[in-house]
N, C-alpha and C positions, 0 to 999 in steps of 0.2 A: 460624515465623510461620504462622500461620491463612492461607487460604490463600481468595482473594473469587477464585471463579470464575462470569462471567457467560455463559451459557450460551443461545444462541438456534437453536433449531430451525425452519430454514426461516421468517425473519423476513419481514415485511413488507418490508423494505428492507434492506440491505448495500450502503455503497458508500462508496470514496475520495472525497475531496474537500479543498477548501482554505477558510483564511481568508487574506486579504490580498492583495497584488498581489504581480504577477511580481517575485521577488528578494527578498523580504520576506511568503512563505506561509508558514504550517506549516500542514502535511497532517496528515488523520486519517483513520482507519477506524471509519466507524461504521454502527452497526444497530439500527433500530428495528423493532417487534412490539407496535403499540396505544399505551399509551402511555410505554411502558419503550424508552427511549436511551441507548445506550451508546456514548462516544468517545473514542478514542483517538490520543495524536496519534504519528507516526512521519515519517522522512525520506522525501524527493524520491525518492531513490535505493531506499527498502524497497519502495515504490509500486510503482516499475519493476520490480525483481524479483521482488514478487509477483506481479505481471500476467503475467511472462514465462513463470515457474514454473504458475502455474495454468494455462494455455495450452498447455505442454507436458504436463499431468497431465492436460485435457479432449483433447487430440490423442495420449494412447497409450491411455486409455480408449476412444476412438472407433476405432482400430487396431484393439484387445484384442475390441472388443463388436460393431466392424460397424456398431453404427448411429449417426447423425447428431447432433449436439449442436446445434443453431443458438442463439442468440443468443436470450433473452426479450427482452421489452419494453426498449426503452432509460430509462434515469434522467437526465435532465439537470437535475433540480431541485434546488437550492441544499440543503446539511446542515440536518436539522429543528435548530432550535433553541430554548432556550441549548443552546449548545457548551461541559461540563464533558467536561475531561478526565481521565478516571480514570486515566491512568499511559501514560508514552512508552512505545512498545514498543523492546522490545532482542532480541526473538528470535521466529519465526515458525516455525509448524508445519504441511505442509500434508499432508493423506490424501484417499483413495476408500476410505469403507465400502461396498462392495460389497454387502454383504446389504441396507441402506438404498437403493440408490443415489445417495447426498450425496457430495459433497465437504467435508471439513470441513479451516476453515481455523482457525491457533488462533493470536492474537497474545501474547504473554507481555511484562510487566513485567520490569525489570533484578532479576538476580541476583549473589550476589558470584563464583561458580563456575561454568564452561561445564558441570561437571561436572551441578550443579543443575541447569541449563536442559535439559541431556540427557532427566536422570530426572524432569522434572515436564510438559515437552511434551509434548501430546496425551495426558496421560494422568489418570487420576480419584485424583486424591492430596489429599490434608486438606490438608498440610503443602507451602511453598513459593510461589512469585511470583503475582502475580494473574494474571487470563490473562483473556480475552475469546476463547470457541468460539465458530465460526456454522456449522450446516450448510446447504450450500446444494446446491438442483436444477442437477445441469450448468449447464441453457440459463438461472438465471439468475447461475452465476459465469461462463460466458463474455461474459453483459452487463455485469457487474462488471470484465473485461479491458479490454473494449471502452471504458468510462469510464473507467479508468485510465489508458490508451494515452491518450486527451485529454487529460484532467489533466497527465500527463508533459509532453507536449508544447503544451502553451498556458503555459509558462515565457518566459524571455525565450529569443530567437534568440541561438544559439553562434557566436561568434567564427572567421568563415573562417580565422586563421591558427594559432590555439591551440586552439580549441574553447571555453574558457570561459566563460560566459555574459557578453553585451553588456550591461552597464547602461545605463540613458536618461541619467546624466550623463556617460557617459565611461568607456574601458576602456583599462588601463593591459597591452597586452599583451606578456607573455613572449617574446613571437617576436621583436618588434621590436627589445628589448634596448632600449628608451630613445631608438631613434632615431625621425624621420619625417621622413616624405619632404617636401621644399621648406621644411627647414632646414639651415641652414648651419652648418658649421662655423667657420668663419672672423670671426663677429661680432666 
């Protein structure tokens, strides 16, 4: 299959974000450059480990080179929209071109073979998944962590005895096993 690679060079923006309320979001990744927007939607859990991963790849760069990477400008402003979603992401690529100094991080579309997503991440192929490049300046993929880390964490609050997330109607937890406290057995 032909293979739609959208490719942004130090965009005007890159950044996670949601629609909908806590318990009922989906997350996306997107990037805009004038008036070309690209978005993608991916899980809770990809968000997290992107952020985490990019954070360790701007902290062994900064080890490697000695100098400082600080945070750009913060983003807190809502995903430009309409919000079309060009494809869930199922697989994630992330590098340090070196001779550039970018970070480029690359999301890919599902494939039928891990083997596929091996041979077509980060690399310039005709053939295979769609994908969405972005390279970005350090100081602004560690701003991009940094709004991730919030996003993550403006979910609903975890369950002190299971961790699961608390719904606003009621939370049926595992720990308890069905019981609670200041009911009888004996009715």
């Amino acid at each position: 299959m032909m293979r739609q690679l959208h490719v942004f060079d130090r965009p005007n923006r890159f950044v996670a974000g949601t629609v909908g309320t806590p318990g009922d979001r989906t997350f996306y990744l997107q990037a805009v450059d004038g008036p070309r927007v690209v978005s993608v939607s991916l899980e809770k859990s990809q968000v997290a480990v992107l952020a985490d991963r990019l954070e360790q790849l701007l902290d062994d760069i900064v080890e490697r080179t000695g100098t400082a990477l600080p945070a750009g400008e913060s983003d807190n402003d809502a995903l430009a929209q309409p919000i079309d979603e060009e494809f869930r992401v199922a697989a994630m690529g992330l590098a340090w071109d070196g001779d550039a100094g970018l970070i480029v991080i690359e999301a890919q579309a599902p494939v039928e073979t891990a083997e596929e997503a091996e041979e077509t991440l980060l690399e310039d192929v005709e053939e295979g998944p769609d994908a969405l490049r972005v390279r970005l300046d350090p100081r602004v993929a560690r701003s991009f962590v940094e709004r991730a880390r919030r996003l993550v964490a403006a979910g609903r609050p975890p369950c002190p005895l299971c961790g699961m997330p608390l719904d606003p109607n009621g939370h049926v937890c595992a720990r308890l096993n069905g019981y609670h406290r200041g009911t009888s057995l004996d009715s």
